[in-house]
MARMARMAR-467388 format. One record per residue (C-alpha): x negated, y, z negated. Coordinates in steps of 0.25 Angstrom, whole numbers, padded with zeros to 4 digits, always signed. Each point is the difference from the previous one (the first is absolute). Example, Ala and Ser with C-alpha at 12.3 -4.5 7.8 and 13.67 -1.06 7.14 Angstrom:
<rs>
-0049-0018-0031-0006+0014+0002
</rs>
This chain:
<rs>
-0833+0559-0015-0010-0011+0000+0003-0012-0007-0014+0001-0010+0006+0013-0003+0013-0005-0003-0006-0010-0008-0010+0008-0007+0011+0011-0004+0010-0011-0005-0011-0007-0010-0003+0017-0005+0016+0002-0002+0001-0016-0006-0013+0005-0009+0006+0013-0004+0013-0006-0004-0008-0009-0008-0007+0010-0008+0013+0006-0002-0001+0013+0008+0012-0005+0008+0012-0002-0007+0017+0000+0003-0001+0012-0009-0008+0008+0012+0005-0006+0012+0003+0012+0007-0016+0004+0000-0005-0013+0003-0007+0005+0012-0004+0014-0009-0006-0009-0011-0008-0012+0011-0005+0013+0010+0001+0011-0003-0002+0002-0017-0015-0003+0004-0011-0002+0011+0001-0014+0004-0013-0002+0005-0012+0011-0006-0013+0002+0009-0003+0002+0013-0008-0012+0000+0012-0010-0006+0009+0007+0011-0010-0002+0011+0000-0015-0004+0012-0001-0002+0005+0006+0012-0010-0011+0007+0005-0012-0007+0014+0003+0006-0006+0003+0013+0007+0016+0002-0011+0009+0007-0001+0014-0008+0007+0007+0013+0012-0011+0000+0002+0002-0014-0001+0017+0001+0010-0001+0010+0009-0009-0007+0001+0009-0012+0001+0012+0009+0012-0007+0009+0006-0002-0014+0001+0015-0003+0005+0004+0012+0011-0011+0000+0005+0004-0015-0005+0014+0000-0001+0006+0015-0014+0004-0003-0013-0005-0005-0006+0008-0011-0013-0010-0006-0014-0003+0007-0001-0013+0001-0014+0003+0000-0006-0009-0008+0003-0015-0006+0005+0000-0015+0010+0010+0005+0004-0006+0011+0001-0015-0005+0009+0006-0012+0008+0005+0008+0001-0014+0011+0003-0005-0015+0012+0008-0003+0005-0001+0016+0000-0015+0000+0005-0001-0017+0013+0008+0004+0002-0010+0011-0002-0012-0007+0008+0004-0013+0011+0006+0010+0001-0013+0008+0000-0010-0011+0013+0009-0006-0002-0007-0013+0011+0006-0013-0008-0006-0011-0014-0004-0004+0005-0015+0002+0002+0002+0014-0013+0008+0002-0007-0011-0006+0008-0011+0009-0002+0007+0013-0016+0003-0002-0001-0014-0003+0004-0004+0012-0008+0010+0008
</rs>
């Protein structure tokens, strides 16, 4: 994962904990409630940009996304035809890595470990 992804995905995760949408009560879907509950980028446009700003061409990211099912699923069942559903979907690939390797057990360690991101 790039580091500005990594960075950008920790700020969203410190902001929805924030807001109160993470909690110690619903630890178990943190990743559920971060990328999955609802679209985290919406418009081709903003998906376009934002694939850009992190430098990922729309056929790296497509097969990023498809690699991913394979690896978990042993088949690819989305078109990764177009942005928006494809940046979703880099989003919810690299939140599941980033909450899985920071292993927190509490909010207080979420927020202690994205702040050091």
């Amino acid at each position: 994962m790039k580091t500005t992804i990594k960075n950008e995905l920790a700020q969203y995760i410190l902001d929805l904990v924030n807001d109160g949408i993470l909690t110690d009560e619903n630890k178990d879907d943190w990743h559920f409630h971060a990328f999955n509950e609802d679209y985290y980028i919406i418009g081709y446009y903003n998906a376009s940009e934002w694939l850009k700003r992190h430098n990922i061409g729309e056929f790296e990211a497509a097969s990023i996304c498809n690699q991913y099912e394979i690896d978990n699923f042993g088949e690819t069942s989305n078109k990764y035809d177009n942005s928006e559903v494809t940046v979703n979907m880099l989003a919810y690939i690299y939140g599941e890595e980033l909450l899985s390797d920071l292993d927190a057990n509490n909010i207080e360690e979420l927020v202690n470990e994205l702040e050091t991101i």
